[in-house]
C-alpha positions in Angstrom: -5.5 13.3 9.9 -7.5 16.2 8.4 -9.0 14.9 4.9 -12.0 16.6 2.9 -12.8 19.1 5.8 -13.4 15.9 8.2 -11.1 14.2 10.5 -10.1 10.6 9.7 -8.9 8.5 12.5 -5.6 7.2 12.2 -3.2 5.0 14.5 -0.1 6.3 16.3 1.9 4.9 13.3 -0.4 6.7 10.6 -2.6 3.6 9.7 -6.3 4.4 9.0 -8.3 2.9 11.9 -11.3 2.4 9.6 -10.7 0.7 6.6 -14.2 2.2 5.3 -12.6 5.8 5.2 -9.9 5.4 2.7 -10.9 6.9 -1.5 -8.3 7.2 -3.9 -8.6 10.7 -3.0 -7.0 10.3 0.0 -4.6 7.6 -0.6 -3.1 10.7 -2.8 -3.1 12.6 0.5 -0.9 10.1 2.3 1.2 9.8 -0.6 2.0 13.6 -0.6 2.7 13.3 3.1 4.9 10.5 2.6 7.0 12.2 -0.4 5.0 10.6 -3.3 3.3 10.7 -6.3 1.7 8.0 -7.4 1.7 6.5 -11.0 0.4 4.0 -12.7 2.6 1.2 -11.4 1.9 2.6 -7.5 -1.6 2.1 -7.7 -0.7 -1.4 -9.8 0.8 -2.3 -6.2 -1.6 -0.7 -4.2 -4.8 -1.8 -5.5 -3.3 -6.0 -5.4 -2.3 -5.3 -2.0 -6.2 -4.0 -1.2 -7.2 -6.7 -3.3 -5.6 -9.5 -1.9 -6.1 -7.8 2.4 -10.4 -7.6 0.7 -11.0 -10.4 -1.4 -8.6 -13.1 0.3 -9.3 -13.4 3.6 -7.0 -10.5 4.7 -4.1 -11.6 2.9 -0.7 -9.5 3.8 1.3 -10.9 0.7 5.2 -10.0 1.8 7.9 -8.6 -0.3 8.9 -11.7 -2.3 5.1 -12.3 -3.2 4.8 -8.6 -4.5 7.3 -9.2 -7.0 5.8 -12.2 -8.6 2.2 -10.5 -8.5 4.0 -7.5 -10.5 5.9 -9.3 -12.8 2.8 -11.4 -13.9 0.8 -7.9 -13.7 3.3 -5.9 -15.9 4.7 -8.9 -17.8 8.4 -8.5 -16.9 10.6 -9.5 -14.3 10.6 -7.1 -11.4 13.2 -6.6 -9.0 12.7 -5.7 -5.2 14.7 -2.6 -6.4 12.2 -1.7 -8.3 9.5 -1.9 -5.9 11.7 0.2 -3.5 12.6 2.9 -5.8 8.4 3.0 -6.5 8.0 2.4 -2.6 11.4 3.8 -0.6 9.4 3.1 2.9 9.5 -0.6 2.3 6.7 -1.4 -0.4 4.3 -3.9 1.2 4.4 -1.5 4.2 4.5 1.5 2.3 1.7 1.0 -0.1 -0.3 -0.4 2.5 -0.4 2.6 4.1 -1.2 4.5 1.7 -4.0 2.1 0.2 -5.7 2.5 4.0 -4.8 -0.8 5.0 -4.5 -2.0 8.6 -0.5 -2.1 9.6 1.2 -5.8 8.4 0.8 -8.8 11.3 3.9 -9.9 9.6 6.9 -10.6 11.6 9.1 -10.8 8.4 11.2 -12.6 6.5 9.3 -15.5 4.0 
């Protein structure tokens, strides 16, 4: 991927290979490429996903936990509609993308 007049190395599914490489800056980039813009409540989701893969052991919280983290966050119930309309590509995967983390180790469900 071509960012800032450099190339950053990214996997076969789009996945930064270096952690160290992502900037807000080019989270936007990915976002673009992916249809998005980002608001407030994106980078809300983005920045507890980085936050939680960072600070907690690489944590990969899963759909179900992004709701409760958001609606303590925003103070309001929030649906898994929600999330999707804010994140169409599935929103732990989606956001993770774009906030340069490695791809989920999840297998799904719970």
């Amino acid at each position: 991927m071509e960012f800032d007049s450099q190339t950053v190395e990214t996997t076969e599914t789009g996945y930064l290979v270096n952690i160290e490489d992502w900037s807000e800056a080019l989270g936007n980039q990915i976002a673009e490429s992916e249809g998005l813009v980002l608001t407030a409540l994106h980078w809300d989701l983005i920045n507890y996903l980085r936050d939680e893969y960072l600070n907690n052991a690489g944590s990969q919280p899963n759909d179900r936990n992004l709701n409760k983290a958001m609606s303590a966050q925003w103070g309001r119930k929030v649906s898994s509609k929600e999330l999707y309309d804010l994140f169409p590509g599935k929103p732990s995967k989606q956001a993770r993308l774009i906030g340069g983390l490695p791809e989920s180790r999840r297998k799904g469900g719970y």
